[in-house]
C-alpha positions as CSV (number, residue, x, y, z in Angstrom):
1,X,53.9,-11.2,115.5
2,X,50.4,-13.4,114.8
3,X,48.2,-11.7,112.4
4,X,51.1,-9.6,110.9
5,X,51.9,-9.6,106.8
6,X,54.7,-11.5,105.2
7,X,56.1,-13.4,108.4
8,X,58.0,-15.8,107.5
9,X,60.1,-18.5,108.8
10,X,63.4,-19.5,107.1
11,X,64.6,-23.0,109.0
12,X,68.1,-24.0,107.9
13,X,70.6,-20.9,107.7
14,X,73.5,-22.5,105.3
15,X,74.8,-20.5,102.1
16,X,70.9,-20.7,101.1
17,X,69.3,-19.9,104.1
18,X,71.3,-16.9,104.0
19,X,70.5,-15.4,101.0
20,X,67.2,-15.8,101.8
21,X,67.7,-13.9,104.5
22,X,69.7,-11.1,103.7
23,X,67.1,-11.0,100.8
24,X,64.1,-10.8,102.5
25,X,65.9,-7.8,104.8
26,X,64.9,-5.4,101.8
27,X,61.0,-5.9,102.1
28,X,59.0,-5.5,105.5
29,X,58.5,-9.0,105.7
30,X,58.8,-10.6,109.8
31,X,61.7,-12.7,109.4
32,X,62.3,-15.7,111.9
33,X,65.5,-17.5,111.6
34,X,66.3,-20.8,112.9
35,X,69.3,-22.7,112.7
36,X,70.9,-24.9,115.6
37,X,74.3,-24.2,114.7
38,X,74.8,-20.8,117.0
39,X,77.2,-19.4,114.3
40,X,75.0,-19.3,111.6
41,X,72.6,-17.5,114.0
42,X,74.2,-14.9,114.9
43,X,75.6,-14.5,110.6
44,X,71.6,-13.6,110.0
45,X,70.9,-11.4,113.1
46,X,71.4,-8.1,111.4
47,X,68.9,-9.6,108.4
48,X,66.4,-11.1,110.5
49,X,63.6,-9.9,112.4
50,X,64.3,-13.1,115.1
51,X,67.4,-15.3,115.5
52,X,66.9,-18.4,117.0
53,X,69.7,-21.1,117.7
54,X,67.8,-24.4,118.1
55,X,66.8,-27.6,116.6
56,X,64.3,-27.6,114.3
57,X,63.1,-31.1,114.1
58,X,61.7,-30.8,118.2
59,X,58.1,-29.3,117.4
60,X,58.4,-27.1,121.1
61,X,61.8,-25.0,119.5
62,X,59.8,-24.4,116.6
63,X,56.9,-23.9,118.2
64,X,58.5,-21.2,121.3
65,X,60.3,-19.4,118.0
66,X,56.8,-18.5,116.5
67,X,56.6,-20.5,113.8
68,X,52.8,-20.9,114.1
69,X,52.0,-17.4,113.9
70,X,54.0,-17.3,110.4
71,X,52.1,-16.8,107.2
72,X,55.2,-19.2,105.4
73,X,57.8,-21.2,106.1
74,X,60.7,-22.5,104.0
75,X,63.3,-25.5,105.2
76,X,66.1,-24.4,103.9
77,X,68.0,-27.2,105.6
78,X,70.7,-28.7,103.5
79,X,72.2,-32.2,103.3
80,X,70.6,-33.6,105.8
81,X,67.5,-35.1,104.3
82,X,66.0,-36.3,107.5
83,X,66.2,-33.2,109.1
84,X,64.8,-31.2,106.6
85,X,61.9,-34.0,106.7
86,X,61.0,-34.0,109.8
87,X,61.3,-30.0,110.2
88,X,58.7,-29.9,107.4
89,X,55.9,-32.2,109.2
90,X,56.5,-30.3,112.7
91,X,55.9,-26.8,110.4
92,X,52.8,-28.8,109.1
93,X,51.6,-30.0,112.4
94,X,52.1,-26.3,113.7
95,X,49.8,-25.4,111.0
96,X,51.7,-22.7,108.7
97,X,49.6,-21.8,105.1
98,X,52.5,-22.3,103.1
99,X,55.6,-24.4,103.1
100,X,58.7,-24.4,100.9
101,X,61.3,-26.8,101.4
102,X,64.8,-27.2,99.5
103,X,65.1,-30.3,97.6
104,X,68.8,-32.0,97.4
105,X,67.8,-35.3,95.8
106,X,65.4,-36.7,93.3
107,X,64.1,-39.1,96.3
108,X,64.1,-35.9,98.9
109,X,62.1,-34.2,96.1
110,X,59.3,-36.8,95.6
111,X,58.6,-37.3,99.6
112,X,58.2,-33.5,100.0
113,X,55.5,-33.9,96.9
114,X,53.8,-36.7,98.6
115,X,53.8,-34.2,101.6
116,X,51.8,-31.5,99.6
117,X,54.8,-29.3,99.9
118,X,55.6,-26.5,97.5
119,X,59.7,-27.1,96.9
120,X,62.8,-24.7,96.3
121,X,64.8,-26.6,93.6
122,X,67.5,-24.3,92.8
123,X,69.7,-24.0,96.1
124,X,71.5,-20.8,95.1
125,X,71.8,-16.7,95.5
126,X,69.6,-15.5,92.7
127,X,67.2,-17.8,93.0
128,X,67.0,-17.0,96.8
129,X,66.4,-13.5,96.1
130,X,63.6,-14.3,93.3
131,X,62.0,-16.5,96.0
132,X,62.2,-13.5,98.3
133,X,60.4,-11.5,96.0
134,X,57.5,-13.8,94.9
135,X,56.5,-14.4,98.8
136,X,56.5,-10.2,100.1
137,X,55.5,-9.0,96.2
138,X,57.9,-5.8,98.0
139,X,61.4,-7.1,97.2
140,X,63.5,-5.2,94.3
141,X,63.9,-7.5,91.3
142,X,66.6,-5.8,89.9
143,X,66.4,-5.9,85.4
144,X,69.5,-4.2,84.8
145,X,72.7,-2.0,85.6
146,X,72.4,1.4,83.9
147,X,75.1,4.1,84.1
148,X,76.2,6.7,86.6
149,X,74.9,4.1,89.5
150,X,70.9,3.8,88.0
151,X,69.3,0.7,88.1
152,X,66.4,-0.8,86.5
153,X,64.2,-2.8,89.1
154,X,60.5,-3.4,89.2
155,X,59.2,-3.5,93.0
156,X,56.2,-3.9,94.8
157,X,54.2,-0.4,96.5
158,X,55.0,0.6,100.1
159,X,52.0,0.6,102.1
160,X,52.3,4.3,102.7
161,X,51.7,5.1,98.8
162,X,49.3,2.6,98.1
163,X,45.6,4.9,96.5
164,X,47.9,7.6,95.8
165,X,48.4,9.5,92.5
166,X,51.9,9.9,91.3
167,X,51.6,13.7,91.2
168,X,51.3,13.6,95.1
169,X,54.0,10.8,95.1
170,X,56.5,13.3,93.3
171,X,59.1,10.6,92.9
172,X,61.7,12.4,90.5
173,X,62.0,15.8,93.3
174,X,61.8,13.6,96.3
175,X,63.4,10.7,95.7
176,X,65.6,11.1,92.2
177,X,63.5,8.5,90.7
178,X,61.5,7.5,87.5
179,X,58.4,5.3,87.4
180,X,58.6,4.7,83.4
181,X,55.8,1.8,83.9
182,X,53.1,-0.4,85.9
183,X,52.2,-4.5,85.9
184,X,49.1,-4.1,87.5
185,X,47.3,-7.7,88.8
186,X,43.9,-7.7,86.5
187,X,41.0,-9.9,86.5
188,X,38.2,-11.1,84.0
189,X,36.1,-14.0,82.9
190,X,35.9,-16.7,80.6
191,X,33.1,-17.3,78.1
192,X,31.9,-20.0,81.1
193,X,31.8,-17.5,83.7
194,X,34.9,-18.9,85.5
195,X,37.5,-16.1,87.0
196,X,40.5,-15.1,85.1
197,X,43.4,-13.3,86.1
198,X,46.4,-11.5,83.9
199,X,48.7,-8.9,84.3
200,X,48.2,-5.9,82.5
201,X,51.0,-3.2,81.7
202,X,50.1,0.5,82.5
203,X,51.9,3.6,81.4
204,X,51.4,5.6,83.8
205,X,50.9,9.6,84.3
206,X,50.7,12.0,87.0
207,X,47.2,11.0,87.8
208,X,48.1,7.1,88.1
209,X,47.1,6.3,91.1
210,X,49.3,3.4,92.5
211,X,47.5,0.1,94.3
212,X,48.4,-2.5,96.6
213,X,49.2,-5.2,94.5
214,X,50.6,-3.1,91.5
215,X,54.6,-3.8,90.5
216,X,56.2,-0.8,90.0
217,X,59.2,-0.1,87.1
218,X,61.4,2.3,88.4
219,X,64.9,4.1,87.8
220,X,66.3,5.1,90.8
221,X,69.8,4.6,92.1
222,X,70.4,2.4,95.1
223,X,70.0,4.8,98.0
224,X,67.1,6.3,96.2
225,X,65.3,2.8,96.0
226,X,66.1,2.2,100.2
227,X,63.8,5.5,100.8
228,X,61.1,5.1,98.3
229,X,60.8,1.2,99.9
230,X,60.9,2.9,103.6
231,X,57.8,4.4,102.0
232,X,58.4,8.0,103.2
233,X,56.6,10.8,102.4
């Protein structure tokens, strides 16, 4: 797993942890999941990449589940505040970039701040899946429901279509899709000479060519969207 993109470690499987799960199961994030009750394990195992039944606030089960080769973690853990404390200085002494944790008081909230720790305040389903999305940029963000079983997402581009024009692509005969727009990740300079960066919206045409970091607006329905985020060609 060490060196690989988007592995992540999700350390409390309640309602939350969950949904972050099942969420992240849509991108090609590495997903370890770690929880020490055994039934809330084995709820994730189709979701996760790794399911781990342990105790997350001894440093060696965190540290034999791979949690130093992730690129983030988030402590998901719920009530108890303790826990979810100590879990998040054992991810810190393991050395992970970035660290989430769930905040269930105002108290809980300011010690993860003195901590240097980026927080997840809203303990619920969609804000599990936006999370989900902002870490792999290859989640579906679904915008709307449109008839006959379309929806309206914006998503991130599979690896296997990244510097390729949309003409080669051919998303409406191969995959029943529309890409009816781009935000494409920009960057410029102030009048100081200090970097800049903005997202600027592209209509695009067959000769688009689609990059890595580019969010792309499509119309698909929902078995269309599975294949175009397998990234077959």
């Amino acid at each position: 797993m060490a060196g690989q993109n988007n592995s992540i470690a999700i350390i409390g499987l309640g309602i939350f942890g969950q949904f972050l799960c099942e969420a992240l199961s849509e991108t090609d994030a590495y997903v370890v999941a770690i929880d020490s009750d055994l039934s809330n394990v084995t709820t994730v195992e189709g979701w996760a990449s790794r399911a781990v039944a342990g105790d997350a606030t001894d440093l060696q089960v965190l540290h034999e589940a791979g949690v130093a080769s992730c690129d983030i973690a988030i402590i998901a853990i719920g009530e108890n505040t303790e826990a979810s404390l100590i879990a998040a200085l054992n991810v810190q002494e393991l050395g992970v970039p970035q660290i989430y944790a769930r905040a269930v008081t105002e108290m809980h909230r300011k010690i993860l701040k003195k901590l240097g720790i980026l927080e997840v305040i809203n303990p619920e389903a969609r804000e599990a899946r936006r999370l989900a999305v902002e870490l792999t940029r290859q989640g579906v963000e679904r915008l709307a429901e449109l008839e006959d079983g379309y929806s309206f997402v914006v998503m991130g581009v599979p690896a296997r279509m990244t510097d390729k024009a949309l003409k080669e692509l051919d998303f409406r005969n191969r995959y029943g899709a529309n890409i009816v727009g781009i935000r494409r990740p920009e960057e410029t300079y102030d009048s100081e000479g200090g970097a800049m960066l903005f997202t600027r919206f592209v209509l695009p045409d067959a000769q688009t060519i689609l990059r890595r970091d580019d969010r792309i607006l499509v119309i698909a329905r929902e078995e269309d969207l599975r294949e175009i985020q397998r990234g077959k060609l």
